[in-house]
C-alpha positions as MATLAB code, in Angstrom:
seq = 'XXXXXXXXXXXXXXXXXXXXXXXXXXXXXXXXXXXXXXXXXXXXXXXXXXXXXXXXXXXX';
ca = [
      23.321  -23.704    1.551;
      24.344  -20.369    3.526;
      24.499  -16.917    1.695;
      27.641  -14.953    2.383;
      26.755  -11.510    2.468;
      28.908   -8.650    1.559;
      30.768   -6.709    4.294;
      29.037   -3.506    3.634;
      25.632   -4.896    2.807;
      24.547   -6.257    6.064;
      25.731   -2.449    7.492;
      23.784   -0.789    4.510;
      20.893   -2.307    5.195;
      21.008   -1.744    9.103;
      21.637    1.957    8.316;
      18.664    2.244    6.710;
      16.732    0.380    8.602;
      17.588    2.992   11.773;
      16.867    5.767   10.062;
      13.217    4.191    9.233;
      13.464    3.822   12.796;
      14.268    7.344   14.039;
      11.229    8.713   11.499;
       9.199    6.270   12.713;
      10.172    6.590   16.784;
      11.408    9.408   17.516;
      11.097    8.875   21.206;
      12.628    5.404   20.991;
      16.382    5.435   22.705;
      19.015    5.687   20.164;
      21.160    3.365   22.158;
      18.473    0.541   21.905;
      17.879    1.042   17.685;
      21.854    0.330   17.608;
      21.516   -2.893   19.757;
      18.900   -3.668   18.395;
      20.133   -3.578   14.517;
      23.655   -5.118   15.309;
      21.342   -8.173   16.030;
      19.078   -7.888   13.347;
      21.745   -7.080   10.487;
      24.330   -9.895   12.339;
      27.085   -6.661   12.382;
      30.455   -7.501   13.268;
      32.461   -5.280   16.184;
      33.503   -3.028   14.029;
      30.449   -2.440   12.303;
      28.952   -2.201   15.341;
      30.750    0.901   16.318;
      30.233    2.226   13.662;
      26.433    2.458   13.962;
      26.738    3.559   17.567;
      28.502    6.617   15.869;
      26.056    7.064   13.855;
      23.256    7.144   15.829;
      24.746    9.684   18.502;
      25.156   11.954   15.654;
      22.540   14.553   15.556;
      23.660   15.769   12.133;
      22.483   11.780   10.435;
];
């Protein structure tokens, strides 16, 4: 049987897992990290956009 996850928890967990990712690759393209976790957390649209936000900000 499926697990339904939370709204928030699939974008919790994709938050932190980018900023592991800026620590760890600094270099890496910000845009990419976003794509990259809307796949691997399964983020909906509006999730989505939200993590693009938050990776363009310098101040997170």
């Amino acid at each position: 049987m499926a697990t339904i996850k939370s709204g928030s928890e699939g974008l919790k967990k994709a938050i932190a897992w980018i900023s592991e990712q800026r620590k760890d690759n600094p270099e890496k393209n910000v845009a990419l990290i976003a794509e990259e976790a809307n796949f691997r957390f399964d983020l909906n649209p509006e999730e989505s956009a939200f993590v693009l936000r938050f990776v363009k900000d310098p101040d997170s």
